[in-house]
Backbone bond lengths (Angstrom), bond angles and torsions (degrees), N, CA, C in turn:
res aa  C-N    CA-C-N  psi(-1)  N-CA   C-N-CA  omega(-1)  CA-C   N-CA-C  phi
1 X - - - 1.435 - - 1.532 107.12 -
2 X 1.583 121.55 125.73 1.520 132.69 166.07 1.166 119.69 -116.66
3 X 1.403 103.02 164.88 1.428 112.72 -165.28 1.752 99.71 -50.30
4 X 1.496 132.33 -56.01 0.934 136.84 176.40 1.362 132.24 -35.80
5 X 1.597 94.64 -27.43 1.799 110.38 174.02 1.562 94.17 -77.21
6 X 1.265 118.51 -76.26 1.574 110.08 173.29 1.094 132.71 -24.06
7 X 2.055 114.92 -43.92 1.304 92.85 178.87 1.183 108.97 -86.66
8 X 0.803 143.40 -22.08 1.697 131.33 159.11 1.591 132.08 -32.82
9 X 1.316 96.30 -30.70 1.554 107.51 171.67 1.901 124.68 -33.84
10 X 1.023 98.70 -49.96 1.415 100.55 -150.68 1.913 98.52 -110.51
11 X 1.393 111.94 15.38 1.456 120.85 171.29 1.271 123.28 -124.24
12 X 1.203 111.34 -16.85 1.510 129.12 165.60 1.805 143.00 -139.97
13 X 1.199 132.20 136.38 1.278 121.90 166.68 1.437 115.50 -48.04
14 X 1.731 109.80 -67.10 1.080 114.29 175.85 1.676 150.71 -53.96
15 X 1.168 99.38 -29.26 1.486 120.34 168.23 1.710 104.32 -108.37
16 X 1.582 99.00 132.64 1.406 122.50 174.92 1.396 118.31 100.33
17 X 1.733 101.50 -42.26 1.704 115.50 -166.67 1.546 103.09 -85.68
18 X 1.515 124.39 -33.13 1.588 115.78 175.74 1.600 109.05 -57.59
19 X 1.600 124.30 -42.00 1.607 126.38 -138.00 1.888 72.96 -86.96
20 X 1.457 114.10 -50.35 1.533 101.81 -170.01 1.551 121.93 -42.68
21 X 1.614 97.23 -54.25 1.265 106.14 -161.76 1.533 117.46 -72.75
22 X 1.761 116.83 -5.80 1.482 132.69 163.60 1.616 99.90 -71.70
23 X 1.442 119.46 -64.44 1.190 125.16 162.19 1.870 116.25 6.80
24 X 1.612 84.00 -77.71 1.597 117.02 -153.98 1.745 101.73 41.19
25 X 1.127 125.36 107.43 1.625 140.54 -154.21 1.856 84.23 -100.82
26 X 0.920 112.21 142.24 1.610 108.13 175.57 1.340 114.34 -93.75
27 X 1.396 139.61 158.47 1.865 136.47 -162.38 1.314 84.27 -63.52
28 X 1.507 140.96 -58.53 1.653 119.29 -140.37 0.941 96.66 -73.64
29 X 1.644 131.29 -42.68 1.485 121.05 -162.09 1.353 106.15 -55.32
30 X 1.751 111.73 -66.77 1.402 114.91 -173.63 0.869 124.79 -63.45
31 X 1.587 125.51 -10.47 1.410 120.10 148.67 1.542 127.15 -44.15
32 X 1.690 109.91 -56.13 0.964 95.70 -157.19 1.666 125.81 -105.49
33 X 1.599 84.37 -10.77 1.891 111.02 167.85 1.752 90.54 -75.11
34 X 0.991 135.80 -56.90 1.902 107.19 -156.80 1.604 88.30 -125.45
35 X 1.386 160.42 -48.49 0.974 133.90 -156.21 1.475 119.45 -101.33
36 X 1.399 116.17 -0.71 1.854 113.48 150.01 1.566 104.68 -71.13
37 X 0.933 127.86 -85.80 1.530 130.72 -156.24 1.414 109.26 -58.67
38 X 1.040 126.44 -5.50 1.674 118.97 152.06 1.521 115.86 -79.74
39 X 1.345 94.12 -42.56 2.017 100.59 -171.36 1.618 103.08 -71.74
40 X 1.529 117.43 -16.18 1.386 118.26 174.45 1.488 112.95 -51.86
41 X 1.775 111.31 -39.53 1.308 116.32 -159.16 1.682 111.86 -70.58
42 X 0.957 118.93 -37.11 1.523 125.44 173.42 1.676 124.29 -29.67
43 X 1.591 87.65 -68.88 1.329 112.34 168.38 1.692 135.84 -67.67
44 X 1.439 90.76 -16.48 1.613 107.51 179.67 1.667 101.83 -94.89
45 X 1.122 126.35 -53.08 1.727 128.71 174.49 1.909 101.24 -49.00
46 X 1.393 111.74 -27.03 1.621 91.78 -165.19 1.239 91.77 -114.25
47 X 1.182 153.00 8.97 1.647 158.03 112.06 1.501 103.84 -26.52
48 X 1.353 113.23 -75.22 1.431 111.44 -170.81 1.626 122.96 -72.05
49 X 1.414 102.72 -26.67 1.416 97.09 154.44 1.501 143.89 -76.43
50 X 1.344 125.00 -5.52 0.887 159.97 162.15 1.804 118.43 -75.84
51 X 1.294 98.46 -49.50 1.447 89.21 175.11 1.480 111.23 -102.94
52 X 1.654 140.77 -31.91 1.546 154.85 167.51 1.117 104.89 -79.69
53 X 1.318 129.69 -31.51 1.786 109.08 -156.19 0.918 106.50 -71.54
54 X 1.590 106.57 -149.46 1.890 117.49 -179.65 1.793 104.52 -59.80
55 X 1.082 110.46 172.38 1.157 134.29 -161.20 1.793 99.20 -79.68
56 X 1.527 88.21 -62.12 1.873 89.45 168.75 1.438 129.69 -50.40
57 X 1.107 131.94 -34.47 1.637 133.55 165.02 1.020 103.75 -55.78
58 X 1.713 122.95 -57.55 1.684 140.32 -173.43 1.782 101.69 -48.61
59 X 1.146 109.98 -27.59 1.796 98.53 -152.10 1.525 91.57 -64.41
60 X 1.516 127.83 167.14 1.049 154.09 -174.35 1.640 103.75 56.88
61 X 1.365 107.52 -179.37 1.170 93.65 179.34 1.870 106.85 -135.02
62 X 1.299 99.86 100.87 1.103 135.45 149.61 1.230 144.87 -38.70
63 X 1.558 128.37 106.84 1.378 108.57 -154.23 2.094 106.53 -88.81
64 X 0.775 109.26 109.37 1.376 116.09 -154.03 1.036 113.37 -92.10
65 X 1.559 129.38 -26.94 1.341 152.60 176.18 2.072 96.46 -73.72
66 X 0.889 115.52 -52.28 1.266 122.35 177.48 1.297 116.70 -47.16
67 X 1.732 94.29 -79.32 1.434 100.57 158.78 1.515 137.94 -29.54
68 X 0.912 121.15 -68.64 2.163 128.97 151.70 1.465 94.43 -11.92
69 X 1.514 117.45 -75.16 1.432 109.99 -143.15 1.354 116.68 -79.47
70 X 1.750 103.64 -28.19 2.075 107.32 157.89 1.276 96.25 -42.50
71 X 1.318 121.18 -74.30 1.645 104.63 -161.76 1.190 119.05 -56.17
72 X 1.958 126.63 -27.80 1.275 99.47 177.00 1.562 118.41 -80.99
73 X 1.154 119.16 -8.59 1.388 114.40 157.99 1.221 143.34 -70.50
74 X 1.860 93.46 -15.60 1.764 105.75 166.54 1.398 124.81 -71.97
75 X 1.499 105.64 -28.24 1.592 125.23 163.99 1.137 96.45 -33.81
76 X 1.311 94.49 -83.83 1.723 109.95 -162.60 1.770 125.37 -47.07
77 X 1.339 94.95 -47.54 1.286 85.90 148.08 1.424 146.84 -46.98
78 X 1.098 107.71 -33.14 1.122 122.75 -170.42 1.288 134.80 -85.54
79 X 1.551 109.23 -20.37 0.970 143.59 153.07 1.892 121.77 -56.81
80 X 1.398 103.63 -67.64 1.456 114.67 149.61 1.268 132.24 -16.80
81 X 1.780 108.74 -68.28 1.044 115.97 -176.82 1.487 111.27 -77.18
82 X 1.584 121.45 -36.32 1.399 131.16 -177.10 1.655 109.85 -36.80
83 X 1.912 102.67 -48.00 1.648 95.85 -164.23 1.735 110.82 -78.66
84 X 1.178 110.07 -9.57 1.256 111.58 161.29 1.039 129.76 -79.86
85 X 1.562 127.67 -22.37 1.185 130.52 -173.61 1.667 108.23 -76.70
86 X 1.485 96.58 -32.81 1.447 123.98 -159.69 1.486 106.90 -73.68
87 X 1.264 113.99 -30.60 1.404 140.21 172.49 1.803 101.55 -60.87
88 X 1.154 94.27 -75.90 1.549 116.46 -161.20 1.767 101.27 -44.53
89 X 1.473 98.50 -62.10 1.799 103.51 -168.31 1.536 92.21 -80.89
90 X 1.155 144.35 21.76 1.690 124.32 157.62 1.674 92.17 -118.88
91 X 1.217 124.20 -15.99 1.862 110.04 157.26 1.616 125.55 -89.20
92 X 1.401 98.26 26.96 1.626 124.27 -178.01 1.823 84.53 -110.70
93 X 0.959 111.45 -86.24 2.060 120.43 167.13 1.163 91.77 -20.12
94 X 1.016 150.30 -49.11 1.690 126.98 -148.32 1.835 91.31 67.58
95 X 1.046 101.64 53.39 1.864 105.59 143.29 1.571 122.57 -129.78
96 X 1.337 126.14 155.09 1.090 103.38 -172.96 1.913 106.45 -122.86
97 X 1.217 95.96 151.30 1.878 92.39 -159.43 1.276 97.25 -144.14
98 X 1.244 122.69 108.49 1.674 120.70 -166.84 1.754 95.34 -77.88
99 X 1.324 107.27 170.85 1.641 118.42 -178.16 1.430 116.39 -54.22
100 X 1.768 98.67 -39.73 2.154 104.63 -173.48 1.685 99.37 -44.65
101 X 1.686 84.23 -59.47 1.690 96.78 -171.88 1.176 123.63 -56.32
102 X 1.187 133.52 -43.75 1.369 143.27 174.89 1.922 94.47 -51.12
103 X 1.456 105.87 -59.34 1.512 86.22 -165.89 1.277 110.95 -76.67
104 X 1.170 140.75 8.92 2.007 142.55 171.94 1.414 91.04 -84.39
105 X 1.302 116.48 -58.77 1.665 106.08 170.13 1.050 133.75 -36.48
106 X 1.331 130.05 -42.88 1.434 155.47 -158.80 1.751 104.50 -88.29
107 X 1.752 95.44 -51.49 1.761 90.55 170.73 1.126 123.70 -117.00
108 X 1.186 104.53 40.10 1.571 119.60 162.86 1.740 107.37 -112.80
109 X 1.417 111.05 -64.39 1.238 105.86 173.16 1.793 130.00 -14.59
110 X 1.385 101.95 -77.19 1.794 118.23 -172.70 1.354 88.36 -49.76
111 X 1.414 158.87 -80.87 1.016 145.46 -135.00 1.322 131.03 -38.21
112 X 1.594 134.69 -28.87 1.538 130.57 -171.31 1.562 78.89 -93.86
113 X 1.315 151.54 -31.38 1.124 146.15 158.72 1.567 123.44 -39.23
114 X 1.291 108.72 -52.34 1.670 119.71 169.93 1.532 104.56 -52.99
115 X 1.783 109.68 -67.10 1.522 115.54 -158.57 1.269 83.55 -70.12
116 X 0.939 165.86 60.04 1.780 158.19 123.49 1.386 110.24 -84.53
117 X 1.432 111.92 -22.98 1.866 115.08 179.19 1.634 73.29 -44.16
118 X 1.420 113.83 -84.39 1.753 113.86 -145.83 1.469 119.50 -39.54
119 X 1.552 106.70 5.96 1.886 95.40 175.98 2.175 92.91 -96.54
120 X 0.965 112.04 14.97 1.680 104.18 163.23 1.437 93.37 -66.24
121 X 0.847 121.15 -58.88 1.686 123.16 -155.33 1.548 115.67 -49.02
122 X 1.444 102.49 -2.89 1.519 110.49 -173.45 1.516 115.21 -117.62
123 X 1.513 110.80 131.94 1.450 118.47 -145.51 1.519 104.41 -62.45
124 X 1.309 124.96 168.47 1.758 148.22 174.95 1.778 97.89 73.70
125 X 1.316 109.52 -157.75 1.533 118.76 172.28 1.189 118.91 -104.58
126 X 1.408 117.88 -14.31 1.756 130.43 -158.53 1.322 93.72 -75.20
127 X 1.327 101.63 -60.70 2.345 114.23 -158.49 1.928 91.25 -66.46
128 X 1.303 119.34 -41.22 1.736 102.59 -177.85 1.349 113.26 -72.52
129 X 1.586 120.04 -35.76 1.364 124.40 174.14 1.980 109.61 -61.36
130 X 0.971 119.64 -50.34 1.628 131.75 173.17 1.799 110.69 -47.11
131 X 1.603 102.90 -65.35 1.259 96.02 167.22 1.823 121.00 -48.01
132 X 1.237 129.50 -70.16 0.947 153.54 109.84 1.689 87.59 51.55
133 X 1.489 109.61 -101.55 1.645 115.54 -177.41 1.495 110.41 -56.14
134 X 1.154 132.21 -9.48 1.121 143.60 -145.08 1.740 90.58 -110.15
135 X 1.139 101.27 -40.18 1.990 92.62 172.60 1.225 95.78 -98.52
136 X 1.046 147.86 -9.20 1.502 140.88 179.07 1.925 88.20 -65.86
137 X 1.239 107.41 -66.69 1.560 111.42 -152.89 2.011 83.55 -55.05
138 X 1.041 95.64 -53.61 1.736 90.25 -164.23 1.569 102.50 -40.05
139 X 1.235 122.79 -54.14 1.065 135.35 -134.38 1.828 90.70 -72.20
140 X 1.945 111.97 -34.17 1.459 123.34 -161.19 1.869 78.38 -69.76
141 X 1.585 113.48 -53.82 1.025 112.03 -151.08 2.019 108.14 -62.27
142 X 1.077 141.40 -14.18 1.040 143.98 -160.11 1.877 100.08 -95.72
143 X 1.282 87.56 -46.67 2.093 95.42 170.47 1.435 117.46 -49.67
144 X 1.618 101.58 -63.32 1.745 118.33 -176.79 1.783 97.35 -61.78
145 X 1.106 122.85 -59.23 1.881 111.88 -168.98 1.785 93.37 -72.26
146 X 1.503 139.47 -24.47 1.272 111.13 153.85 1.615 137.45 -47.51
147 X 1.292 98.33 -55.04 1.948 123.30 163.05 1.387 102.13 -25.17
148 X 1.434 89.38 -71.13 1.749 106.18 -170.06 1.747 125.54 -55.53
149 X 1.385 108.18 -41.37 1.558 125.87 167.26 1.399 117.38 -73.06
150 X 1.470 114.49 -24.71 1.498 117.21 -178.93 1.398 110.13 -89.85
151 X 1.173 121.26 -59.68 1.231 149.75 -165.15 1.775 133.02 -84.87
152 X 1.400 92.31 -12.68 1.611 114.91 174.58 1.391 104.40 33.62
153 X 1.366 142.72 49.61 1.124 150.80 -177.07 1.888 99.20 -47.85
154 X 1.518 114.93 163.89 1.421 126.55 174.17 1.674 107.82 -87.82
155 X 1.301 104.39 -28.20 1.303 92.80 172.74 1.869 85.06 -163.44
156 X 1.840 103.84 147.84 1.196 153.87 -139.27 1.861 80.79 -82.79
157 X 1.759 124.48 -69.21 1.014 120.80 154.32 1.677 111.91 2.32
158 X 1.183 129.82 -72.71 1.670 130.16 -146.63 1.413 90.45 -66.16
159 X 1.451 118.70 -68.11 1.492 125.96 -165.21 1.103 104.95 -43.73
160 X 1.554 123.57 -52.98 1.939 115.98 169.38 1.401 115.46 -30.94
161 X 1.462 107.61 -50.58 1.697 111.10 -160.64 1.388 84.46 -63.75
162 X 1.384 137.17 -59.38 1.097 108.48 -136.69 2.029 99.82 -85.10
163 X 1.073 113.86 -40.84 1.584 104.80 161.08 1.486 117.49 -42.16
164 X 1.095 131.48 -32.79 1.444 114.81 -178.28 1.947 106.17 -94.94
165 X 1.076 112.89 -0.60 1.392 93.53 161.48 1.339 109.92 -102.40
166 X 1.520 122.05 -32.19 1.606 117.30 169.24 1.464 108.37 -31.74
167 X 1.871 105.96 -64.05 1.265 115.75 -173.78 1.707 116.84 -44.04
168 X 1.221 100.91 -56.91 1.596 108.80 -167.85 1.942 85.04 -49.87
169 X 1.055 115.98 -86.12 1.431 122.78 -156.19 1.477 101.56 -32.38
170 X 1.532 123.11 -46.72 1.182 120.60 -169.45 1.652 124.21 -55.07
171 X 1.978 109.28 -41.44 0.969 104.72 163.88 1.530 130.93 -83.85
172 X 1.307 107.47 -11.84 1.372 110.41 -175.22 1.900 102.13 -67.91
173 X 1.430 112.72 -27.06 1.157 114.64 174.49 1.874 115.99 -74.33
174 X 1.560 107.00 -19.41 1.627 110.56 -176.76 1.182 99.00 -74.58
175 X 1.870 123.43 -35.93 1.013 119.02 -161.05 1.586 117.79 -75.48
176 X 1.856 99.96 -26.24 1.507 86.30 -164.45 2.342 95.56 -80.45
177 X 1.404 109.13 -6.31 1.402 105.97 173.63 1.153 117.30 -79.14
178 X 1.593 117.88 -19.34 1.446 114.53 147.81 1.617 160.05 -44.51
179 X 1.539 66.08 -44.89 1.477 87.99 168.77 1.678 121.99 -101.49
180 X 1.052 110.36 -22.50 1.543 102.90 160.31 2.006 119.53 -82.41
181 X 1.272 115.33 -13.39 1.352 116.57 148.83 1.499 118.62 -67.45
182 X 1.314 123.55 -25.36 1.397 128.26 177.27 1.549 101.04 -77.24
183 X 1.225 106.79 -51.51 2.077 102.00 178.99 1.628 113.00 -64.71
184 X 1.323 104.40 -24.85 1.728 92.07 168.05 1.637 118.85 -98.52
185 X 0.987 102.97 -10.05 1.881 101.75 164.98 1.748 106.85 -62.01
């Protein structure tokens, strides 16, 4: 698997998703070659902002080290729960998506989402918020051309449904970890 297979992921069925799915990459590897050291970044940008950044994030004192590692465990979670979820609402579709697949989906997906922590680093709110949607869409787009490459759906329609309720659930779940990281800051 190369970077080139990856970037292909999230723009097409056809390119990226055949060479993977010959592949078949096993969980530890792809665990720990591409989906640790992306999920690192999350937790490392709000560590270091927290303890280096501006002064205003810094004020009070915040357990920040803590904080980091909930989220990197929310990853992980999240991941977990994703290939099941991912399973469940495309055997609602009448598609069928065995578990391997469901979980390459699951930790492949979040990633242009993860590497988006690194657009904080870029000045005002606009360029981190932009990046920001910008791995969100990748991130929709890497699920739906999975659906689509795995699942050969009859029509393109189904695979949406089931990416946009993964999605919804997925963030509705970031949000409520958002906001209870916001009540303990």
């Amino acid at each position: 698997m190369n970077l080139y297979t990856l970037a292909a992921l999230p723009l097409s069925a056809e390119r990226g998703w055949p060479e993977l799915l010959r592949a078949r990459p096993g969980g530890w590897r792809l665990f720990l070659q591409i989906v640790l050291p992306v999920a690192l970044l999350p937790p490392v940008i709000l560590y270091l902002a927290g303890t280096v950044g501006p002064s205003d994030i810094r004020a009070g004192s915040h357990p920040w080290g803590e904080l980091s590692m909930l989220v990197l465990l929310a990853e992980f979670a999240s991941v977990a729960v994703a290939g099941r979820l991912l399973r469940h609402i495309a055997g609602a579709y009448a598609l069928v998506l065995g578990p391997h697949e469901a979980r390459l989906i699951a930790a492949l997906a979040p990633l242009p989402l993860w590497a988006s922590a690194a657009g904080f680093a870029l000045p005002g709110m606009a360029a981190p918020a932009a990046v920001m949607l910008a791995g969100l869409g990748l991130s929709c787009g890497i699920a739906y051309h999975g659906l689509v490459a795995m699942c050969r759906p009859r029509e393109a329609l189904v695979a949406a449904a089931v990416v946009q309720v993964a999605a919804g659930a997925g963030l509705a779940a970031w949000g409520c970890l958002a906001t209870a990281l916001a009540m303990l800051s």
